[in-house]
C-alpha positions in Angstrom: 61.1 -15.4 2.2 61.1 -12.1 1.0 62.1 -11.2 -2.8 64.9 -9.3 -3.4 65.6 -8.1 -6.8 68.9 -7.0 -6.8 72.3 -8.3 -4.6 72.1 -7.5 -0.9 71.5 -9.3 3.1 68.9 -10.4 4.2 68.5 -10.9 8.0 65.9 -13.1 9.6 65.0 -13.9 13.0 63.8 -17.2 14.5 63.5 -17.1 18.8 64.0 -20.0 20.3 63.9 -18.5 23.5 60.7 -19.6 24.2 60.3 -21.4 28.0 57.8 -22.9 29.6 56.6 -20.8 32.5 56.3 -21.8 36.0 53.0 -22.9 36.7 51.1 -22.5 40.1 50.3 -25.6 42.0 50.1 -25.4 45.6 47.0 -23.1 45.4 44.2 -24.9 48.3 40.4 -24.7 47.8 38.0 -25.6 50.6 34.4 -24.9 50.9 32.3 -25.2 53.8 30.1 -23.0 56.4 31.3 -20.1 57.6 29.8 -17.3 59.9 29.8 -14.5 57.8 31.1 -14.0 54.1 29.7 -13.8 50.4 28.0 -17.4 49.3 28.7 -19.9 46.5 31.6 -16.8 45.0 35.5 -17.9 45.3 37.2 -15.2 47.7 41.2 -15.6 47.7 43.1 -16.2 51.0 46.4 -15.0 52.0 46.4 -15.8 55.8 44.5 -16.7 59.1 43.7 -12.6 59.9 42.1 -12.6 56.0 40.4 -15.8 56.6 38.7 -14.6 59.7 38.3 -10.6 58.8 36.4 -12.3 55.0 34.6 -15.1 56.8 34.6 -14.6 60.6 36.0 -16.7 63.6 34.7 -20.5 64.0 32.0 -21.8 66.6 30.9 -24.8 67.4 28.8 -25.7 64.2 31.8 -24.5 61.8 34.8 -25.1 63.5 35.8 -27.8 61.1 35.5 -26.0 57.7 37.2 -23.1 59.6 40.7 -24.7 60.9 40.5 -26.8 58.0 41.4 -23.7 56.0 43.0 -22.0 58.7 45.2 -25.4 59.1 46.1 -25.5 55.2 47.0 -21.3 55.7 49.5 -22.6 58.4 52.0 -23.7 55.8 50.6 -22.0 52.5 49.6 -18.2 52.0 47.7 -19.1 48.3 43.9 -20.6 49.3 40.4 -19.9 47.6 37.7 -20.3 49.9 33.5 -20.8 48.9 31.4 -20.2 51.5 28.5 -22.8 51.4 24.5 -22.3 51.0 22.5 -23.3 54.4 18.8 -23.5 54.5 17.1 -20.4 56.2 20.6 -18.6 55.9 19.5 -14.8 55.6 21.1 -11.6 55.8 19.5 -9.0 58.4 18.1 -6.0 57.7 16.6 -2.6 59.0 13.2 -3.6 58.5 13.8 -6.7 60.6 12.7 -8.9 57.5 15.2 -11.4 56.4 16.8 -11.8 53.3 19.5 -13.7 51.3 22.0 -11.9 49.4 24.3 -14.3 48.0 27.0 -12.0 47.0 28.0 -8.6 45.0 27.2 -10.1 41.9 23.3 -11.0 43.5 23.1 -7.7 45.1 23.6 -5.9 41.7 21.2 -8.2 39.8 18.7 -7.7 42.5 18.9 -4.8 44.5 21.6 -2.2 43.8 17.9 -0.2 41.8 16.7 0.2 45.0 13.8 -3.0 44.4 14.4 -4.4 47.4 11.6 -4.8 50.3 13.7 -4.7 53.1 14.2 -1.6 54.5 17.0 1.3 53.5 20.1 -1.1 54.3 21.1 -4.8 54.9 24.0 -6.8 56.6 26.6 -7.6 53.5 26.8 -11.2 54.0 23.8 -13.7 55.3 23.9 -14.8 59.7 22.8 -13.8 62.5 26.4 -12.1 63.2 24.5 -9.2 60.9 21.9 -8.3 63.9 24.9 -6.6 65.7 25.0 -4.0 63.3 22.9 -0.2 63.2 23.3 2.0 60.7 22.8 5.8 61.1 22.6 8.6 58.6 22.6 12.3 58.8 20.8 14.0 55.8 21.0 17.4 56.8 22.6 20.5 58.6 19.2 20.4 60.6 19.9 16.6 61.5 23.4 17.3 62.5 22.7 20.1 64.7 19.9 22.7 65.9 20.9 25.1 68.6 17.5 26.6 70.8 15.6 23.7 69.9 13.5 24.2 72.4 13.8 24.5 76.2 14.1 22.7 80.0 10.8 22.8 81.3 12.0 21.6 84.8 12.6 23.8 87.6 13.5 21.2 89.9 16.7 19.7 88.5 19.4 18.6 90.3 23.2 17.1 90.4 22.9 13.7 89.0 19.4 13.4 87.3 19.0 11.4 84.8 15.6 12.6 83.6 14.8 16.4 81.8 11.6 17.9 80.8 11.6 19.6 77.9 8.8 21.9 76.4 8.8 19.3 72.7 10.1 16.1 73.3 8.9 15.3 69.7 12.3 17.3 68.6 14.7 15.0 69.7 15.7 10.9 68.6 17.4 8.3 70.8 20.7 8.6 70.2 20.8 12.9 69.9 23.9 14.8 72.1 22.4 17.6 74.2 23.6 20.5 75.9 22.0 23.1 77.8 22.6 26.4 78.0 24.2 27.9 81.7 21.2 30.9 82.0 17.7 31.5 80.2 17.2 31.9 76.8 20.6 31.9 75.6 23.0 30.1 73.4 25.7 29.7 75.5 26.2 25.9 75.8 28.7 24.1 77.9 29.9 21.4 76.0 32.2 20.2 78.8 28.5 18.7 79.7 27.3 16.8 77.4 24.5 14.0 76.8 23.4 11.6 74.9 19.6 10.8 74.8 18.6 6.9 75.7 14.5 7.2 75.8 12.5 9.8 75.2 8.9 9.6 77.2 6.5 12.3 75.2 8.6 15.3 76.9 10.5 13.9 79.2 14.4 12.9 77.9 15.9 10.5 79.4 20.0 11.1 79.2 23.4 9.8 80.2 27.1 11.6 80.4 28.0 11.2 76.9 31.5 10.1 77.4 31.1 7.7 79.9 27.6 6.7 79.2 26.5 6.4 82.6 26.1 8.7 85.6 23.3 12.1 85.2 23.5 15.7 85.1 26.4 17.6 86.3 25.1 21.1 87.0 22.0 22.0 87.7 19.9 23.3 85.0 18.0 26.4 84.6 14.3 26.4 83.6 13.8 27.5 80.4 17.4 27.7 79.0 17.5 26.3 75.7 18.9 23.2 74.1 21.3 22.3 71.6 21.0 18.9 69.7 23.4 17.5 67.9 23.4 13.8 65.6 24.9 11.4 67.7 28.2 10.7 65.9 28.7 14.4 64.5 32.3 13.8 66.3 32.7 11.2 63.9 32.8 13.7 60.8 34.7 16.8 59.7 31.7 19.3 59.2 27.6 19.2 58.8 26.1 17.8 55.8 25.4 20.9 52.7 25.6 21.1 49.6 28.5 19.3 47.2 30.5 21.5 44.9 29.4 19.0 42.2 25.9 20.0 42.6 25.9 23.7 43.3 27.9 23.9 39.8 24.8 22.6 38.4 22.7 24.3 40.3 21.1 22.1 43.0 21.4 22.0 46.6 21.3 20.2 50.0 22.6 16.8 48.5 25.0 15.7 50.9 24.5 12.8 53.8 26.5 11.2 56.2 26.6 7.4 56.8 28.1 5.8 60.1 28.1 2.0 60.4 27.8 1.0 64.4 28.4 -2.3 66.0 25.4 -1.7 68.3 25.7 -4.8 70.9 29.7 -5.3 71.0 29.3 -8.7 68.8 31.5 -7.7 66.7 34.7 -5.6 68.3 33.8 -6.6 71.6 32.5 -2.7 72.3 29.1 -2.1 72.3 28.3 1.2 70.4 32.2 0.9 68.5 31.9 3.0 65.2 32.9 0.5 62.4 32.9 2.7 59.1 32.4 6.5 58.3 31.3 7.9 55.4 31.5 11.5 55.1 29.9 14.0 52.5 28.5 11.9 49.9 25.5 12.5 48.0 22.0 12.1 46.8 22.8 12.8 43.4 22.7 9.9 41.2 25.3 11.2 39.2 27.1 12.9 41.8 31.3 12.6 41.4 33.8 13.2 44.1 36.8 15.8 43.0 38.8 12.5 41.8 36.3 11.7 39.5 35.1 8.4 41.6 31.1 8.1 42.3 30.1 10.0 45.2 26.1 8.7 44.8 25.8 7.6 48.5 24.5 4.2 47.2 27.5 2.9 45.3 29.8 4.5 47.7 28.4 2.2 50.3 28.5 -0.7 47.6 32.2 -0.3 46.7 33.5 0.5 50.1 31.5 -0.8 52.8 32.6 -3.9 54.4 29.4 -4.6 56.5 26.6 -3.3 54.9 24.2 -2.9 51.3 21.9 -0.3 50.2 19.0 -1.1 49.9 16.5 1.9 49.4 16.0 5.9 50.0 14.9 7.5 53.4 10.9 7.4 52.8 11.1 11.2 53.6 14.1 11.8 50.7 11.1 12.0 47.8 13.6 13.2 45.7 17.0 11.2 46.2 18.6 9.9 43.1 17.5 12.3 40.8 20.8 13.9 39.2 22.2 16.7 40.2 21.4 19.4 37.7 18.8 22.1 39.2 17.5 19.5 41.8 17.0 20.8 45.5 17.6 17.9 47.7 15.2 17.1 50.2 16.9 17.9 53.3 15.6 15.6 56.0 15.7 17.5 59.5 16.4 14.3 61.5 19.3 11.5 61.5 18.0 7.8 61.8 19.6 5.4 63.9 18.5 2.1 62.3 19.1 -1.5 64.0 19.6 -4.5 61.5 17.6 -7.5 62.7 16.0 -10.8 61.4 19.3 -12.3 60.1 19.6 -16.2 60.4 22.5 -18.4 60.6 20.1 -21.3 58.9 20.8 -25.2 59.4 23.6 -27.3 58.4 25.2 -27.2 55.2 23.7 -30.2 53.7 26.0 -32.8 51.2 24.2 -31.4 47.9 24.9 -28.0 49.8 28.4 -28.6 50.1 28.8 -30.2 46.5 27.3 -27.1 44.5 29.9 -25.0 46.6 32.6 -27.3 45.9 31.8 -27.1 41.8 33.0 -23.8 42.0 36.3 -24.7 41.6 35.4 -27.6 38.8 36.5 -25.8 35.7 40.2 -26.2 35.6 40.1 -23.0 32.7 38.8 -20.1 34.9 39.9 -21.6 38.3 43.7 -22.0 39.3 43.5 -24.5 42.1 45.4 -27.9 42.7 45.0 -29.1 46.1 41.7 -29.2 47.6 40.6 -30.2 51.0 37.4 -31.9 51.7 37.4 -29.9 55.3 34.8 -32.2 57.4 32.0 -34.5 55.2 30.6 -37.7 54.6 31.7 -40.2 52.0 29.4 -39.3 49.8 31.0 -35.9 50.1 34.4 -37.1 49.1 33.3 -39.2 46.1 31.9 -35.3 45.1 35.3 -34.3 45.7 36.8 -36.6 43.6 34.4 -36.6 40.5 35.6 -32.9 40.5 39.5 -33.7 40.8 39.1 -36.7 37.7 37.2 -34.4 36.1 40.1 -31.2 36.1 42.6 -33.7 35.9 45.1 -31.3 37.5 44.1 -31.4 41.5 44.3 -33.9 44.4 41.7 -34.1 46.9 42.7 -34.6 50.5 40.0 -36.4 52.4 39.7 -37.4 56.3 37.1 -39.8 57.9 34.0 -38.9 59.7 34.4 -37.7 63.2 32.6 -40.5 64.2 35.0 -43.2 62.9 38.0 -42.2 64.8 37.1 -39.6 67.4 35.6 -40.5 71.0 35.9 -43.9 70.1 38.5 -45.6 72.8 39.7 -48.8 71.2 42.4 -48.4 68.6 41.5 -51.6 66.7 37.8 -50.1 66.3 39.3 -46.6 65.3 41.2 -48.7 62.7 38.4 -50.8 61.8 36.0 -47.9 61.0 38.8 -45.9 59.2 39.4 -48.9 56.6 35.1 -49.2 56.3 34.7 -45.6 55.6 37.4 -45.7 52.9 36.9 -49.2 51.2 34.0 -48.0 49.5 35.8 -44.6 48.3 36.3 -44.4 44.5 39.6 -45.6 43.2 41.9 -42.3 42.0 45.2 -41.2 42.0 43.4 -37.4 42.4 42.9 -38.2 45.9 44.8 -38.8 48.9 43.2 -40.2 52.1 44.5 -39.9 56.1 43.9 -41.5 59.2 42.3 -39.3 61.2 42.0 -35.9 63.4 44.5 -33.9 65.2 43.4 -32.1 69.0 44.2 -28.8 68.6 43.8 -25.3 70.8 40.8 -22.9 69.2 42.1 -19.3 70.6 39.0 -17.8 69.5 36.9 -20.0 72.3 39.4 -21.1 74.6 38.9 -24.7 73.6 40.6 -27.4 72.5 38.7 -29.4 69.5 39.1 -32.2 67.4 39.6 -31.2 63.9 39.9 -32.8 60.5 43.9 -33.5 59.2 43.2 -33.0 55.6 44.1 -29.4 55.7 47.3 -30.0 57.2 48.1 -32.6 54.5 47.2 -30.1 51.8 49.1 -28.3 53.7 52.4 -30.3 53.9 52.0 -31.1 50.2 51.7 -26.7 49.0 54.9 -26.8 51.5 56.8 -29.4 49.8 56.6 -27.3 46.5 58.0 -23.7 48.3 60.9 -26.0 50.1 61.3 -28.6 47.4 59.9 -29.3 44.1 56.0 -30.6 43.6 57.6 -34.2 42.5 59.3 -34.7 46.2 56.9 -36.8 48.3 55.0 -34.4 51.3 55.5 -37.2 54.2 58.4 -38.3 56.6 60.7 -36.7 59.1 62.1 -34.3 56.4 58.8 -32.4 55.2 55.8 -34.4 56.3 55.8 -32.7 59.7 52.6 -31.3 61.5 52.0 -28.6 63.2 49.9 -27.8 65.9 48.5 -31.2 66.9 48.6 -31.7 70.9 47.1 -35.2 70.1 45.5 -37.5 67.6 42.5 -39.0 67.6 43.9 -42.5 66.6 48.0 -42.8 66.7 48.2 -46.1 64.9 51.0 -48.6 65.7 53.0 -50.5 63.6 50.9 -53.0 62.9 47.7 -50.5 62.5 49.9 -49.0 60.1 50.5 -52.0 57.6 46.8 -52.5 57.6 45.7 -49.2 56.4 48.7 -48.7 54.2 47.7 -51.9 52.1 44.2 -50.1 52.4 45.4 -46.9 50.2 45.4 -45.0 53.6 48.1 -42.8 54.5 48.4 -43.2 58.2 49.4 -39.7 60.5 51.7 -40.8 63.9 53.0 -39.4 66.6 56.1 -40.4 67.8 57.5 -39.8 71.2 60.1 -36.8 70.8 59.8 -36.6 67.0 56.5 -35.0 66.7 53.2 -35.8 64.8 54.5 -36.9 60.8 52.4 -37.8 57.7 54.1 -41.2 57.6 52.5 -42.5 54.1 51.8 -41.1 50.4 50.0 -43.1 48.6 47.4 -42.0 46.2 43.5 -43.3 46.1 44.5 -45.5 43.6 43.7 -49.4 44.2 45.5 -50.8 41.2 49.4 -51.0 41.5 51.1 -48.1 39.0 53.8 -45.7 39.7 50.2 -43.5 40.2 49.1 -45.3 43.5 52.3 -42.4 45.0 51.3 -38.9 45.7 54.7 -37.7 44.2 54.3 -39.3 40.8 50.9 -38.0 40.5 51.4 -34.3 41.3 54.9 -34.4 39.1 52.4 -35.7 36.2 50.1 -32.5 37.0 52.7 -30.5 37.3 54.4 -31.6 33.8 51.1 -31.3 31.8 49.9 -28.1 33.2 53.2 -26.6 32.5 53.8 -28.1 28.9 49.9 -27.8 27.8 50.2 -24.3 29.0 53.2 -23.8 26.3 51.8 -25.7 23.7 48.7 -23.3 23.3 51.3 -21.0 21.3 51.5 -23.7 18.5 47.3 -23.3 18.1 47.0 -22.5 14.8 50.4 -22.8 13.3 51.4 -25.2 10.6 51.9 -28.6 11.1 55.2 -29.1 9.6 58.7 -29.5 10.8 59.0 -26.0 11.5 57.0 -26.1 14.5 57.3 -29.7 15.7 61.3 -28.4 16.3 59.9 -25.2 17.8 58.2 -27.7 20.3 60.7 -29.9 20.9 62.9 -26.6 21.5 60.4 -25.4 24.2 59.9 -28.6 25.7 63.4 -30.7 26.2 65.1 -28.0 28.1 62.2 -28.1 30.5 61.8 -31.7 31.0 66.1 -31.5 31.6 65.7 -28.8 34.1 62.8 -31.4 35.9 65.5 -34.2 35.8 68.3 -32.2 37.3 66.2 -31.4 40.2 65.5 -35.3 40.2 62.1 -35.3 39.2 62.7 -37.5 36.5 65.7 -40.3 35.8 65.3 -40.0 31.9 62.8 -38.5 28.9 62.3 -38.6 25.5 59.9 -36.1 23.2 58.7 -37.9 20.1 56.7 -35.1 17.7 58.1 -35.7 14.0 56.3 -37.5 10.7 55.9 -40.5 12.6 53.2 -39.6 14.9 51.6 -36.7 12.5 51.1 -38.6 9.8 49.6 -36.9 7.1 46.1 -38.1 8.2 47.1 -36.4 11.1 48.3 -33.3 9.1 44.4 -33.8 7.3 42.4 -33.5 10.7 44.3 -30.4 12.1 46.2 -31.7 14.7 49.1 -31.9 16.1 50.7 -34.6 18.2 53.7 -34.8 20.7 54.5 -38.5 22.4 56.2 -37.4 26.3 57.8 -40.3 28.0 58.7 -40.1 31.2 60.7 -42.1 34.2 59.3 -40.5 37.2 61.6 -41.2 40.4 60.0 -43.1 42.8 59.9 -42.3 46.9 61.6 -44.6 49.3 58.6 -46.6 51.3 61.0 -49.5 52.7 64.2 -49.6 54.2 66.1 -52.5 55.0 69.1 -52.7 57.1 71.5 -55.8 57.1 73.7 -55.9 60.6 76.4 -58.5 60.3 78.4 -60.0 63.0 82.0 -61.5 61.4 84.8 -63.3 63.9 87.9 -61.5 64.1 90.2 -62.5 61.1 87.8 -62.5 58.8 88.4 -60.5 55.9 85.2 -58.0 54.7 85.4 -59.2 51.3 84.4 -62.9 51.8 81.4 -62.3 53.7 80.0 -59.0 52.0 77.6 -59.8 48.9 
């Protein structure tokens, strides 16, 4: 309290406005293989287009992980995604020598010095998808365009050739625009007649229209008029490479270069020879800024902006590239490349350990905000991973299906069954982790199939939905929100008496039933000891009432233990656990943090202790309807009770 030495007010303020904030907890994770995509980082979801621009479309070896995902994203928009390690899983390259770059982080350990050994660029995440890439630069003025570079050295051209001698075929690259001049020796090009080079035999050129990329000459040419070449894509940028006003203020020249990104074979838009990225006037100045202020150093451009490729190392001719800018004279390089990228690898199967490290990444519940996380397609080795990492958080739920082989191809129900209970009975008892019954048959639009995929995406799925409809504490399954979407089929549709059996088994059985869709129609937890636990509902209102309340006690870290601050807490945390029972999470509470639980051995050791009890509410499982028949005359009240 302040002192006051002579008669006045004093005003003090104590805020007890203090709430506990909303906490997240219908975030997915899933890990798995993927076709393209940075490995063993965490990359945020928001929908199907992000998952398949990030980590591209499924085949036939990732299909599961991918709809899996894609599945969850159906009825959630929040999802963190690790692409998994494969053996032999390599990025290409423009040497044709593959190598694995993991991610940005690996890439700037490793590479972004220019140490790497695999030519000047590589594919920006490992597969094979990467040899569908080429990479061109122009370096010069010279590269992008000399007029009279030499001359026709045919006299016997005609309408529709595809072939032209030239007097120096050594001045020209695959991939250069040429146009020829209408008489001798002048500069008069028509460039309503242009080609584009596609071999080059020691003189002879061999060309196609360049718009239509078929089909020869269309005039005949005259011998010795000269030729203009031009870069291949210099339609593609504003202007010829020169020299940046950053660098002629300090005195240097010719720093500038052009970068064009191609999708050489169509792999990738579908378009063979489709421009994916342009990057226009950047520089070989190490220090080089653009007029924002930004780096314009060619190099980290490429690192912060391309989405398909790394740098990896100068032009051998470009002695000088890198140096800063002040009076450095670039080496201006007279001819574009036009590099393929080759030697990437898709590698072999994700193995379980694979899979597990991948999976870790979301293990530390203090840097990682997720809650429900899908075991996508594994083993049950692979879910017993899964839920070591969901006991050890304490504050996410595995979903887990069976093995394809349990319940897929596999004709008799009472086998399906059979091998559904065998896969599980061995499972680790948890309330972290809920199992289902099986696979749904979907459509895949990106192949134009129809596949068998995994249901534990769906359920994380119905369970992330619950908590944007309802609240986390309301169960995910039944007619009202345990509805699922996109399943033509199931793999196994148990019947009632399938049902019982895997419901006493901890297995939460998925139906279809005629005219009321395909339901989750269980939600029990992994837990094999009867509790209020053993329910999905209980166990995700318990996560979501100690990440919410642990989150707001962190403010009384380093506070006194004394009344003071025990009401403070009890301020915080009552109104919260009443807002929780209005919207029937909860029938009753009671908060117990006073001097009878910190004691002042408790005081002694520096903590601080707070008793929550809870009654959670509890979902219906069992219905029972009582039809009675009375005679006529018979009054309601002597038969009813």
């Amino acid at each position: 309290m302040a002192f006051q030495v002579s008669p006045g007010v004093l005003v003090q303020e104590r805020d007890l406005t203090r709430i506990i904030p909303a906490v997240s907890t219908s975030v997915g994770a899933v890990a798995g293989e993927f076709r393209k995509g940075p490995l063993d980082e965490i990359v945020s979801i928001t929908s199907e287009n992000d998952l398949v621009e990030t980590f591209g479309e499924p085949d036939s070896s990732n299909f599961e992980d991918f709809f899996t995902a894609a599945n969850f994203l159906q009825y959630s928009n929040s999802l963190r995604v690790v692409r998994a390690q494969q053996t032999n899983l390599v990025n290409a390259s423009t040497s044709g020598s593959g190598i694995q770059i993991r991610n940005t982080q690996h890439y700037q350990d490793n590479f972004a010095d220019g140490s790497g050994v695999v030519g000047t660029f590589a594919a920006r995440t490992a597969g094979a998808h990467g040899n569908n890439l080429q990479v061109s630069t122009c370096p010069s003025a010279t590269a992008y365009e000399e007029e009279a570079v030499t001359t026709v050295n045919d006299s016997s051209t005609s309408v529709g050739d595809t072939t032209v001698i030239t007097t120096d075929g050594a001045q020209f690259v695959v991939g250069d625009i040429v146009s020829f001049s209408t008489t001798a020796a002048t500069n008069d090009y028509d460039d309503g007649h242009q080609y584009r080079v596609t071999a080059i035999n020691t003189h002879t050129l061999t060309i196609v229209q360049k718009d239509s990329g078929s089909g020869g000459l269309l005039t005949t040419l005259t011998d010795g008029g000269n030729i203009r070449r031009r870069w291949r894509f210099y339609d593609s940028v504003g202007a010829a490479p020169g020299t940046s006003e950053f660098v002629s203020t300090r005195s240097g020249s010719n720093d500038e270069i052009h970068v064009v990104v191609v999708d050489e074979d169509g792999g990738i838009t579908g378009v063979p020879g489709s421009v994916l990225e342009t990057f226009e006037k950047l520089s070989k100045a190490a220090d080089a800024k653009s007029p924002q202020g930004d780096t314009n150093y060619y190099p980290d451009v490429i690192y912060t902006k391309s989405k398909h490729v790394y740098w990896m190392d100068h032009n051998t001719a470009g002695s000088n590239w890198g140096s800063n800018a002040a009076g450095t004279t670039f080496t201006a390089v007279a001819t574009p490349t036009l590099e393929s990228l080759s030697g990437g690898a898709d590698g072999s199967a994700a193995s379980v350990g694979q899979k597990k490290t991948a999976y870790e990444k979301f293990q530390d519940s203090d840097t990682v905000d997720v809650s429900l996380i899908m075991a996508g397609s594994g083993d049950g080795t692979h879910v017993d991973n899964l839920i070591t990492i969901a006991e050890i958080r304490k504050d996410a739920v595995v979903f887990a299906s069976p093995e394809r082989a349990d319940v897929v191809n596999v004709s008799n129900s009472e086998t399906q069954k059979t091998n559904v209970i065998n896969f599980y009975s061995s499972r680790s008892s948890s309330s972290y982790c809920v199992f289902d019954s099986g696979y749904k048959y979907m459509y895949d639009r990106y192949n134009d199939v129809y596949r068998f995929v995994p249901l534990n995406g769906d359920i994380a799925g119905l369970a992330a939905r619950t908590d944007l409809t309802a609240d986390s504490w309301f169960s995910p399954a039944g007619f009202n929100r345990g509805n699922i979407r996109g399943a033509i089929k199931l793999a196994f549709n148990p019947n009632k008496s399938q049902r019982d059996e895997l419901y006493m088994k901890r297995i939460n059985p998925v139906c279809t039933f005629p005219g009321q869709g395909t339901v989750l129609f269980g939600d029990k937890t992994a837990l094999t000891s009867p509790s209020a636990f053993d329910r999905i509902n209980v166990r995700r209102l318990f996560i979501t009432l100690e990440k919410a309340i642990s989150t707001a006690s962190k403010f009384q870290l380093f506070e006194f233990n004394d009344e003071f601050t025990r009401a403070n807490f009890r301020a915080i945390v009552e109104p919260f656990l009443r807002e929780v029972q209005g919207r029937r999470g909860i029938t009753d509470f009671l908060v117990v943090c006073d001097n009878t639980n910190n004691t002042g051995d408790v005081v002694d050791r520096n903590e601080f202790v707070a008793e929550i009890f809870v009654k959670p509410n509890r979902s219906i499982n069992f219905i029972k309807l009582q039809f009675v028949a009375t005679r006529t005359g018979v009054a309601f009240e002597e038969v009813a009770g």
